[in-house]
KOLDRENDREN-975517 format. One line per 8 residues: number of its first residue (from 1); their letters; for each residue x, y, z of N, C-alpha, C. Coordinates in steps of 0.001 Angstrom, whole numbers. Example, Ala and Ser with C-alpha at 12.3 -4.5 7.8 and 13.67 -1.06 7.14 Angstrom:
2
1> AS> 13190/-5690/7800/12300/-4500/7800/13200/-3300/7800 ~ 12850/-2250/7080/13670/-1060/7140/12900/30/7870 $
This chain:
90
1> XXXXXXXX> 26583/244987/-21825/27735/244958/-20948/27935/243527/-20448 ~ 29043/242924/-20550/29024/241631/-20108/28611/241333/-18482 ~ 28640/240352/-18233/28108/239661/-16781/29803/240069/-15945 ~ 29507/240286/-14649/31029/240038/-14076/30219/239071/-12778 ~ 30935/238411/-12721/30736/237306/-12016/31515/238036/-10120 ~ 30597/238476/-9219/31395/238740/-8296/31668/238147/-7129 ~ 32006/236727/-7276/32737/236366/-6537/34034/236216/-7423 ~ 34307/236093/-8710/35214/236122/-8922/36104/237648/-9173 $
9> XXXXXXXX> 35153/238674/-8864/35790/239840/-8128/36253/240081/-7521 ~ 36179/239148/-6630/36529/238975/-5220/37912/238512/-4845 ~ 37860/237321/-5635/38704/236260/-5727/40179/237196/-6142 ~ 39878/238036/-7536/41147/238927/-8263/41118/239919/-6673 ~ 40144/240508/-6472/40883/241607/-5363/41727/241237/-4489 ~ 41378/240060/-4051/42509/239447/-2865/43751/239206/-3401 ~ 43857/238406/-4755/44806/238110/-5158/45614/238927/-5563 ~ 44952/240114/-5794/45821/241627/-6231/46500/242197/-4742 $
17> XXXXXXXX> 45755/241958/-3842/45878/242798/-2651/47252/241918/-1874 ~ 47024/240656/-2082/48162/239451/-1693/49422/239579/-2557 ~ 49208/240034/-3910/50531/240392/-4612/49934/241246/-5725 ~ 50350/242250/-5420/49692/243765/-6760/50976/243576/-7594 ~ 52029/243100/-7907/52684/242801/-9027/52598/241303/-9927 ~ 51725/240881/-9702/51571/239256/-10239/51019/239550/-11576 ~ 51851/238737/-12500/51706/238664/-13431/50332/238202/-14136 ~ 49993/238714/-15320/48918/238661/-15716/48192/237293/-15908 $
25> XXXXXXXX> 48983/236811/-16702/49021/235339/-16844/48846/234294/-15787 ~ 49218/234743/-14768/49692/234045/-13215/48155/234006/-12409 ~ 47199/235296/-12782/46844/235565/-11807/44948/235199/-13507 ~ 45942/234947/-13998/44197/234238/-15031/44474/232686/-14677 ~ 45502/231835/-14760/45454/230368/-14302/44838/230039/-13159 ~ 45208/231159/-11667/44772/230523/-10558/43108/231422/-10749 ~ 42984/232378/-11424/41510/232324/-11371/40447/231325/-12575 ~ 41179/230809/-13306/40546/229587/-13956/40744/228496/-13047 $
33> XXXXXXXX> 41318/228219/-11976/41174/227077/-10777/40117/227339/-9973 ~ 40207/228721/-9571/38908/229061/-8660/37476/228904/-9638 ~ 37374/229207/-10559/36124/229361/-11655/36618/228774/-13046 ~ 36197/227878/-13575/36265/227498/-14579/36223/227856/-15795 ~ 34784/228768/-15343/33953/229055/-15960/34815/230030/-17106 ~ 35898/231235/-16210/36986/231948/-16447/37526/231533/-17710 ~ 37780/230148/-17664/38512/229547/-19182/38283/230139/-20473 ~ 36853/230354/-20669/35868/231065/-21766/36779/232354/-22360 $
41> XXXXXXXX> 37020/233147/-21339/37428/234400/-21455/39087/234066/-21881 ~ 39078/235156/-22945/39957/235279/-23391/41162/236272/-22324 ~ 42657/236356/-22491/43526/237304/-21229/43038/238049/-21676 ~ 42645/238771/-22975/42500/240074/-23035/41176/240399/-22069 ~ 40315/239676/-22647/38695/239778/-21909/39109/240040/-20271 ~ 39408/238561/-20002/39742/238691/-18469/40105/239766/-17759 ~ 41328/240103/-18456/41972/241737/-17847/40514/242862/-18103 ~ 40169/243404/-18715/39167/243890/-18921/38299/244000/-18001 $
49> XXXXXXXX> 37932/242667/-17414/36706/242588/-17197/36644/242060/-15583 ~ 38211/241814/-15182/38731/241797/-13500/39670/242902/-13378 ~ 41329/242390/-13509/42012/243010/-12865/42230/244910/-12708 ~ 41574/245081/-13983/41589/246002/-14914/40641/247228/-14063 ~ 39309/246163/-13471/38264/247372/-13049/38866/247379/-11057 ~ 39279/246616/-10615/39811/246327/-9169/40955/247253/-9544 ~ 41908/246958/-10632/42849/248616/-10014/42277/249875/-10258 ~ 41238/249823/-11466/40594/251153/-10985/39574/251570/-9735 $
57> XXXXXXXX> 39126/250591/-9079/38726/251084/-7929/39564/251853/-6914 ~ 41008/251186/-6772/41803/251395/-5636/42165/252678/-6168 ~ 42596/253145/-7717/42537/253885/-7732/41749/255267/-7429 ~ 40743/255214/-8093/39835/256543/-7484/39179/256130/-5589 ~ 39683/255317/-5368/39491/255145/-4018/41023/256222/-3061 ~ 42358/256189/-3721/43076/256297/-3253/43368/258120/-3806 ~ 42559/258549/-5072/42175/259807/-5451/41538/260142/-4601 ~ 40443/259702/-4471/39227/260507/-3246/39767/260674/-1566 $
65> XXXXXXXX> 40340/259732/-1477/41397/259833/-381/42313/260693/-280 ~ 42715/261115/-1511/44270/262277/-1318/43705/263692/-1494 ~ 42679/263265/-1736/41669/264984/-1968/41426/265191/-3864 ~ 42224/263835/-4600/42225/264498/-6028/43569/264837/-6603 ~ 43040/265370/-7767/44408/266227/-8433/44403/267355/-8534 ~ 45482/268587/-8918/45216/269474/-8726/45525/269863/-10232 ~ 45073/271056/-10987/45665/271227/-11951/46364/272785/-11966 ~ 47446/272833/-12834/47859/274178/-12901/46851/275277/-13577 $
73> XXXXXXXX> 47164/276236/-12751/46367/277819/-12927/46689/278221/-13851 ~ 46054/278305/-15096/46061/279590/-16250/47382/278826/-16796 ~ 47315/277931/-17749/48210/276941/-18466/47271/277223/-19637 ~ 47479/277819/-20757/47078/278187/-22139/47119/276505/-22677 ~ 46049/276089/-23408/45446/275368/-23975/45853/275264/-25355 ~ 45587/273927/-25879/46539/273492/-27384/45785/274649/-28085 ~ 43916/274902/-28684/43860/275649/-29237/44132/277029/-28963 ~ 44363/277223/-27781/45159/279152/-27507/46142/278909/-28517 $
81> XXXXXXXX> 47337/277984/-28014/48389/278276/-28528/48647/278193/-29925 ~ 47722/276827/-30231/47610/276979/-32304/47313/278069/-32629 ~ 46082/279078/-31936/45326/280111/-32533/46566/280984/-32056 ~ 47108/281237/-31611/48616/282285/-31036/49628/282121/-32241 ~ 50067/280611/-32904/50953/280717/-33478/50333/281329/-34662 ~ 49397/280846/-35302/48659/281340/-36328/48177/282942/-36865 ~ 48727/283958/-35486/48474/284804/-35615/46767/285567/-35397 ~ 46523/284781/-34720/44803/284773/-34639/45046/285446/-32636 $
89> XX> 43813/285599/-32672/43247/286572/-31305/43172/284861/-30213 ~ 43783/284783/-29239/44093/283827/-28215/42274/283656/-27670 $
C-alpha cells in the first residue's frame, strides 16, 4: 500500500473544506507548493491517494451521521427475476 504522507492529508482536507469544488488540477499544483515531494505522483496517483480518500471520509462520516441508507423491503433480485423470466421456481 503506498505511504500517504499526513500532513499532506491535511493540507488536501483544508483545501477541500476551503473550496470542495476546486478543481483537480488546481488543488495538485498548490499541493506540489506545499510538498514537493507531491511532484512524483502522478494526477491520477494523487487523486487516489488524497482527495479521493478525504471525500470518502466526509462521506461515511456524513452516512453515520444521517443514520445510513435505507433499502427497499422485498425488491426481487436480478437472479429472482432471470430465474422468473426463465420459467424456473423464484
Amino acid at each position: 500500500m503506498p505511504e500517504v504522507d499526513e500532513k499532506v492529508m491535511q493540507f488536501v482536507e483544508e483545501a477541500l473544506k476551503k473550496n470542495p469544488r476546486i478543481k483537480l488540477e488546481d488543488l495538485y499544483e498548490l499541493t506540489k507548493k506545499f510538498k514537493s515531494a507531491v511532484g512524483r505522483l502522478s494526477k491520477r496517483q494523487f487523486n487516489a491517494r488524497y482527495p479521493l480518500q478525504v471525500k470518502r471520509r466526509r462521506a461515511l462520516a456524513a452516512k453515520a451521521k444521517s443514520g445510513g441508507t435505507r433499502r427497499a423491503a422485498s425488491t426481487p433480485g436480478r437472479a429472482t427475476m432471470r430465474s422468473a423470466a426463465r420459467g424456473g421456481s423464484p
